[in-house]
PALUMSE-444609 format. One record per residue (C-alpha): residue number from 1; x, y, z; residue in three letters. Coordinates in Angstrom, 1 decimal. Example, Ala and Ser with C-alpha at 12.3 -4.5 7.8 and 13.67 -1.06 7.14 Angstrom:
<rs>
+-----+--------+--------+--------+-----+
:   i :      X :      Y :      Z :  aa :
+-----+--------+--------+--------+-----+
:   1 :   12.3 :   -4.5 :    7.8 : ALA :
:   2 :   13.7 :   -1.1 :    7.1 : SER :
+-----+--------+--------+--------+-----+
</rs>
This chain:
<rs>
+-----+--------+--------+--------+-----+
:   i :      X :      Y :      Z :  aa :
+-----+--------+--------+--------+-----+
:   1 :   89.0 :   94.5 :  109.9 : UNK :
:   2 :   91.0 :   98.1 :  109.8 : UNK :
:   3 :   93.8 :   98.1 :  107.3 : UNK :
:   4 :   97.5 :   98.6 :  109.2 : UNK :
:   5 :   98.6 :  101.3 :  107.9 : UNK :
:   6 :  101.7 :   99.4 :  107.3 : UNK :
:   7 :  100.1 :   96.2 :  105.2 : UNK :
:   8 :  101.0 :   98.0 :  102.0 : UNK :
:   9 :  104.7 :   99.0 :  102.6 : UNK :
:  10 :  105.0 :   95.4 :  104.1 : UNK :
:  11 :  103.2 :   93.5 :  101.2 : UNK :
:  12 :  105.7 :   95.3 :   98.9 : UNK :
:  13 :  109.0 :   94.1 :  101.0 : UNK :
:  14 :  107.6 :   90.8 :  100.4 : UNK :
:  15 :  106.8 :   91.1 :   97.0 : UNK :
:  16 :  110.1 :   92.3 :   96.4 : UNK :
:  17 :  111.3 :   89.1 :   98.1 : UNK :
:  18 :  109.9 :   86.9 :   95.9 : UNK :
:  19 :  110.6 :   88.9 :   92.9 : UNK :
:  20 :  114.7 :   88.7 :   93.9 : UNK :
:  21 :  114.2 :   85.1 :   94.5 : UNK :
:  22 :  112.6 :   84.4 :   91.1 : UNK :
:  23 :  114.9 :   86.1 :   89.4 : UNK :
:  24 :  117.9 :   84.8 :   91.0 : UNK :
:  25 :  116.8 :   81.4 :   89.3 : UNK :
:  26 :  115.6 :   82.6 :   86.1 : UNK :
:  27 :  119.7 :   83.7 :   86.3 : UNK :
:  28 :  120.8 :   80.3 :   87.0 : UNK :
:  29 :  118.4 :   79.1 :   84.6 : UNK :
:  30 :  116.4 :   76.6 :   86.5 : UNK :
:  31 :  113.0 :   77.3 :   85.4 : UNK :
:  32 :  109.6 :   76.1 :   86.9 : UNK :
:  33 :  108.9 :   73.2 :   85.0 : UNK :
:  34 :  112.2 :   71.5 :   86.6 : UNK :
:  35 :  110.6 :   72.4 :   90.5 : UNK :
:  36 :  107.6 :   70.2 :   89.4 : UNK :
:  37 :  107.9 :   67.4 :   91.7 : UNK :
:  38 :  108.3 :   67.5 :   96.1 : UNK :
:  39 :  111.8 :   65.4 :   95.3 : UNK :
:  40 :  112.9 :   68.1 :   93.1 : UNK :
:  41 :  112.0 :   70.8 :   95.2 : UNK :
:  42 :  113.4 :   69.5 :   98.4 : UNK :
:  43 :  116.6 :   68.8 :   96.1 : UNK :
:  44 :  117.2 :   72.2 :   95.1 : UNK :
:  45 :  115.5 :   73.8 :   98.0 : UNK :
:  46 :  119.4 :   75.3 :   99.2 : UNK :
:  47 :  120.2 :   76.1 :   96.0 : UNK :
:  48 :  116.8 :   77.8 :   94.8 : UNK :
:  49 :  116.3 :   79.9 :   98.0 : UNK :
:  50 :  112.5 :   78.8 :   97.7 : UNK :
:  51 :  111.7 :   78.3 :  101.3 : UNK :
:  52 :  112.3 :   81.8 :  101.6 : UNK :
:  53 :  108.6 :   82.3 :  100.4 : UNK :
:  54 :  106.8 :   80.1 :  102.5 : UNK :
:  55 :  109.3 :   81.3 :  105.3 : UNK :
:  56 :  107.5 :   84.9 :  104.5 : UNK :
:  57 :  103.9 :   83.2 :  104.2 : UNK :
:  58 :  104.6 :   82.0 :  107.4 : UNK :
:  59 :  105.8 :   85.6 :  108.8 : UNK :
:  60 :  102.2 :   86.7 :  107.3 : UNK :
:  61 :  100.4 :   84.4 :  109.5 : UNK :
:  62 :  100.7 :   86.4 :  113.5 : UNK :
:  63 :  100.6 :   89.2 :  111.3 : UNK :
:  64 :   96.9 :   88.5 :  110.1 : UNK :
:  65 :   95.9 :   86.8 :  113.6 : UNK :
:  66 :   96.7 :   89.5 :  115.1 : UNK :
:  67 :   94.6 :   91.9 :  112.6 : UNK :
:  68 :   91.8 :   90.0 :  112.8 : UNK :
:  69 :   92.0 :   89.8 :  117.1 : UNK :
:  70 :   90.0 :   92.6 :  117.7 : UNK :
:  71 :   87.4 :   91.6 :  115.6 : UNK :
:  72 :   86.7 :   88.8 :  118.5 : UNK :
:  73 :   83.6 :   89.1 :  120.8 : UNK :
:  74 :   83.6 :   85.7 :  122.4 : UNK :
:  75 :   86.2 :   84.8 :  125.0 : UNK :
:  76 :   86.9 :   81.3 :  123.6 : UNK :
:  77 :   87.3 :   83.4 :  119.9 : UNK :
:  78 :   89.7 :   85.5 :  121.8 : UNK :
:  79 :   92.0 :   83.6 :  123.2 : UNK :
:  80 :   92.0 :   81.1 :  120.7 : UNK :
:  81 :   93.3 :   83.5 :  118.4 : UNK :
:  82 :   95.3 :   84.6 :  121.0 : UNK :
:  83 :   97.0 :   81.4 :  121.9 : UNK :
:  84 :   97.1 :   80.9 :  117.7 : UNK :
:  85 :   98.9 :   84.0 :  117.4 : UNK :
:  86 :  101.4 :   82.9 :  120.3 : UNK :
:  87 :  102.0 :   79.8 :  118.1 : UNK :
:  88 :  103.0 :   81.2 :  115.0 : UNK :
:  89 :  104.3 :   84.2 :  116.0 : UNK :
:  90 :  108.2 :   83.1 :  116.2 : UNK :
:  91 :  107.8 :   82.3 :  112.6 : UNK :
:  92 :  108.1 :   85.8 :  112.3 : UNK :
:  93 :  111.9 :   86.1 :  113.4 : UNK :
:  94 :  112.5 :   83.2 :  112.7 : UNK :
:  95 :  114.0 :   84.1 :  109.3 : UNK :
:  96 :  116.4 :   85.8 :  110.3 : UNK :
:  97 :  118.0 :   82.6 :  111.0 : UNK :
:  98 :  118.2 :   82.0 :  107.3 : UNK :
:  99 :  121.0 :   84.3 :  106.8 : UNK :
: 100 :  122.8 :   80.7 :  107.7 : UNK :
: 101 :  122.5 :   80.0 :  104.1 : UNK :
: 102 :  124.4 :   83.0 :  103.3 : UNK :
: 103 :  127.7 :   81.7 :  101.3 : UNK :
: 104 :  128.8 :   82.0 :   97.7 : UNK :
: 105 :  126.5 :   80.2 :   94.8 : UNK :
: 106 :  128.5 :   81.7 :   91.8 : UNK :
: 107 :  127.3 :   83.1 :   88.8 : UNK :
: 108 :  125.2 :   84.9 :   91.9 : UNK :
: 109 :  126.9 :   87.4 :   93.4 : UNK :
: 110 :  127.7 :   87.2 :   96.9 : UNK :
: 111 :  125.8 :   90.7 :   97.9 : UNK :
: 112 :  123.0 :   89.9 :   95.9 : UNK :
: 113 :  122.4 :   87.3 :   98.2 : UNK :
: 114 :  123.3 :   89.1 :  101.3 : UNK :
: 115 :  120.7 :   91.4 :   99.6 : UNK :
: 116 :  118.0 :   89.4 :   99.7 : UNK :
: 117 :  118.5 :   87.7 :  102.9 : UNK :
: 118 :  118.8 :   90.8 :  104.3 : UNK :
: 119 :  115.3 :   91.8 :  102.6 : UNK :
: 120 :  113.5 :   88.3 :  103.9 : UNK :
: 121 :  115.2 :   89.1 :  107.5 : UNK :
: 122 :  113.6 :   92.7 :  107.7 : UNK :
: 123 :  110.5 :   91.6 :  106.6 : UNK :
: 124 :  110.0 :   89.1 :  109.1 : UNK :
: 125 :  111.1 :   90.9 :  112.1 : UNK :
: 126 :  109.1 :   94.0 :  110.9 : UNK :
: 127 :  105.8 :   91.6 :  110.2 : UNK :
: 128 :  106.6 :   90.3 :  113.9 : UNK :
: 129 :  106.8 :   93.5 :  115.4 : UNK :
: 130 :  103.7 :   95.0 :  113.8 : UNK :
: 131 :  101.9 :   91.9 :  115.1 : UNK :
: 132 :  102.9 :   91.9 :  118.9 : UNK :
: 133 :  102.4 :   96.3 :  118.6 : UNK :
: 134 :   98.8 :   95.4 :  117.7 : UNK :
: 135 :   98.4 :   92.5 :  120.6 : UNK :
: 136 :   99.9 :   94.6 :  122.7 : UNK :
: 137 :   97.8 :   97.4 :  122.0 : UNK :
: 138 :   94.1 :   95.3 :  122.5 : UNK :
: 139 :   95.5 :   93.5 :  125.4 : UNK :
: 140 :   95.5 :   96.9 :  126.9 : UNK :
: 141 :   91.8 :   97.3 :  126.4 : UNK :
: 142 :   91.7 :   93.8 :  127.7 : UNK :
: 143 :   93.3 :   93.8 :  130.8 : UNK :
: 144 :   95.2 :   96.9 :  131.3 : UNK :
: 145 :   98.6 :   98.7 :  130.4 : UNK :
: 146 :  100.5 :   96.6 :  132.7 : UNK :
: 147 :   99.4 :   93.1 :  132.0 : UNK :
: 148 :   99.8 :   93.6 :  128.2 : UNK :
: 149 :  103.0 :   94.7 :  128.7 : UNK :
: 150 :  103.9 :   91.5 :  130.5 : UNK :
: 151 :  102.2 :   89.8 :  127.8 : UNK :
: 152 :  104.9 :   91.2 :  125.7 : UNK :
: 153 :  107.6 :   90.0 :  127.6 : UNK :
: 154 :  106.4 :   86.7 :  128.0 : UNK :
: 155 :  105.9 :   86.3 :  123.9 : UNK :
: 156 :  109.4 :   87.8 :  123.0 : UNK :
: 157 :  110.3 :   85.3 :  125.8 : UNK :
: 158 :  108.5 :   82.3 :  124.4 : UNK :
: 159 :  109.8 :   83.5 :  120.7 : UNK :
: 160 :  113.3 :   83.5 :  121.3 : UNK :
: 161 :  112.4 :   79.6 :  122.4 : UNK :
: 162 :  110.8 :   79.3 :  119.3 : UNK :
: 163 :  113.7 :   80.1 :  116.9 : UNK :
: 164 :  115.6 :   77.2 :  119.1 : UNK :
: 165 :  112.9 :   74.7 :  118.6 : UNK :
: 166 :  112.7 :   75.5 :  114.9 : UNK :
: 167 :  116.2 :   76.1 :  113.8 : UNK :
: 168 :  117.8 :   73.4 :  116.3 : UNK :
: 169 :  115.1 :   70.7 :  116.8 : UNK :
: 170 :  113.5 :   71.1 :  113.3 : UNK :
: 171 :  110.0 :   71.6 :  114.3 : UNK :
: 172 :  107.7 :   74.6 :  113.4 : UNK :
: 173 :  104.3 :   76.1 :  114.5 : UNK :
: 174 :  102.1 :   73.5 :  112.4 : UNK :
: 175 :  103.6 :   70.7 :  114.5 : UNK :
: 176 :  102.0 :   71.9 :  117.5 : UNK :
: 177 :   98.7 :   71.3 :  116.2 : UNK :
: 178 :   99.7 :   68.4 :  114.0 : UNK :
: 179 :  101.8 :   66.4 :  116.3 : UNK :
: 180 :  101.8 :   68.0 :  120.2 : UNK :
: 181 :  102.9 :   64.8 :  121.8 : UNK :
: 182 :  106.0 :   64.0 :  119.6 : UNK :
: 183 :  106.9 :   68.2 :  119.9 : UNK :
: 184 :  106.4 :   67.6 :  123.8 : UNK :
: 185 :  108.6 :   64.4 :  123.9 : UNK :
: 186 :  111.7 :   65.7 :  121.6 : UNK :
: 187 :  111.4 :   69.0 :  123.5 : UNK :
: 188 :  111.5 :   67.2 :  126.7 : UNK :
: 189 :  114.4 :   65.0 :  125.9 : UNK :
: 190 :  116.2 :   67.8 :  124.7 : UNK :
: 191 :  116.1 :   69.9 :  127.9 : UNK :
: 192 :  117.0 :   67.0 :  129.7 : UNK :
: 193 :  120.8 :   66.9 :  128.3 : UNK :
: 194 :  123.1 :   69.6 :  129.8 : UNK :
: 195 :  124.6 :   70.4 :  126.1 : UNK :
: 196 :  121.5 :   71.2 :  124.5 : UNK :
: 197 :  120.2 :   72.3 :  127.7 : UNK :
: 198 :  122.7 :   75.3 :  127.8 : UNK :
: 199 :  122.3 :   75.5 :  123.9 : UNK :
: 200 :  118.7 :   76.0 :  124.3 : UNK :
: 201 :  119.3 :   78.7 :  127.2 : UNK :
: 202 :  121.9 :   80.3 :  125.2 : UNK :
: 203 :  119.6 :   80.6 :  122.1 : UNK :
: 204 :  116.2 :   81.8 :  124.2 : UNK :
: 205 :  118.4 :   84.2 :  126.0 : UNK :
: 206 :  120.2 :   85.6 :  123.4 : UNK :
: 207 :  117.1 :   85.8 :  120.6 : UNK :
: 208 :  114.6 :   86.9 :  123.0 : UNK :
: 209 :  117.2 :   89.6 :  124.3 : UNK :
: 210 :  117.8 :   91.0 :  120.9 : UNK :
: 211 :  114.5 :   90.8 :  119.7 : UNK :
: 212 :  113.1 :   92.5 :  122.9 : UNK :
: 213 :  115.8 :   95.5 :  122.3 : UNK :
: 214 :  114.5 :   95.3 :  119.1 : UNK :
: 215 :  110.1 :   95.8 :  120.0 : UNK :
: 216 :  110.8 :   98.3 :  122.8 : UNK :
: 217 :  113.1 :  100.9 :  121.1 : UNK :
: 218 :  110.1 :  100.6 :  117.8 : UNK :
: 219 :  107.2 :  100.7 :  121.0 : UNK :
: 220 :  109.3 :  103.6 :  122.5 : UNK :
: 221 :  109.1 :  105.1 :  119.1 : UNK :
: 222 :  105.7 :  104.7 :  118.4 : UNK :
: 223 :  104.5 :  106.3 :  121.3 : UNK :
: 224 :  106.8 :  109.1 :  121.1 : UNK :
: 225 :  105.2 :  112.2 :  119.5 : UNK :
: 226 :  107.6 :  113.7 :  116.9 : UNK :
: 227 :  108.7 :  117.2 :  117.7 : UNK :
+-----+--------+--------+--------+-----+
</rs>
């Protein structure tokens, strides 16, 4: 499996992540030993800024399905990974919903927070958008220019869905596998209502929009040769 050239600059963000969140607490004073139990965890999980990190695993995940894609030789090893990747790639974004959390937790100051927020966000979106460059780029070899491109469209698409179904509905990539019938039937009964109908449209629209702007100026300047 060839290295990103990226996986180090990105590995640091994260790093840096946790090291902001870790220290934020170690502020506040709540130490490890008091995160010991699932209640306590799930208690403080607002307060701690915790899910952060397994927000950021989860941002990992398309990153490394994707690396690991063109290492595939069967067709039922390549889509599979494909239709994997699909899955879990609007955990990616997805954390720049987070930034909901943002309000003030004194002693912590208000930009250190919008500091690390910010440094979750960017790491996400940038782990996302390395991922889909590198599907992009072995669809290509797959089945042409066009049809990856499509591809492309059709994930940011599917992604901007995603966030909805994961910031609104409360589900997230694992309950696909885990649970498909109860995802299908909330999902279903959710579309069928006009409010969260147009909430859903208005969500899709708007994420898959921005994060589309987003993919094509990076693709645009990937491809472009600097002067």
């Amino acid at each position: 499996m060839k290295k990103h050239p990226l996986a180090s600059l990105l590995l640091a963000q994260s790093v840096l992540c946790g090291i902001l969140v870790l220290f934020r607490n170690f502020h506040l004073g709540w130490l490890p030993e008091e995160w010991a139990s699932p209640v306590q965890l799930v208690a403080l999980r607002s307060k701690t800024f915790l899910f952060l990190g397994w927000n950021l695993f989860l941002a990992w995940v398309p990153y490394w399905l994707a690396a690991v894609l063109p290492s595939a030789k069967r067709a039922v090893q390549k889509y599979g990974l494909l239709l994997l990747w699909l899955l879990f790639f609007p955990n990616a974004p997805y954390i720049i919903t987070d930034l909901i959390h943002l309000r003030p937790h004194p002693p912590i100051p208000l930009w250190y927070d919008a500091a690390l927020f910010f440094s979750a966000a960017w790491t996400g979106l940038l782990l996302g958008y390395c991922s889909l460059l590198r599907v992009e780029s072995v669809l290509s070899r797959w089945w042409g220019q066009r049809y990856a491109h499509a591809f492309s469209y059709l994930a940011l698409l599917l992604c901007g869905f995603g966030v909805y179904l994961g910031r609104f509905l409360r589900w997230n990539s694992w309950d696909a596998l885990v649970h498909p019938l109860t995802l299908l039937k909330s999902t279903s009964h959710s579309l069928a209502h006009p409010p969260t109908l147009f909430l859903s449209l208005g969500v899709t629209t708007l994420f898959a929009t921005l994060l589309g702007l987003g993919y094509f100026t990076l693709y645009t300047l990937a491809k472009t040769e600097t002067p």
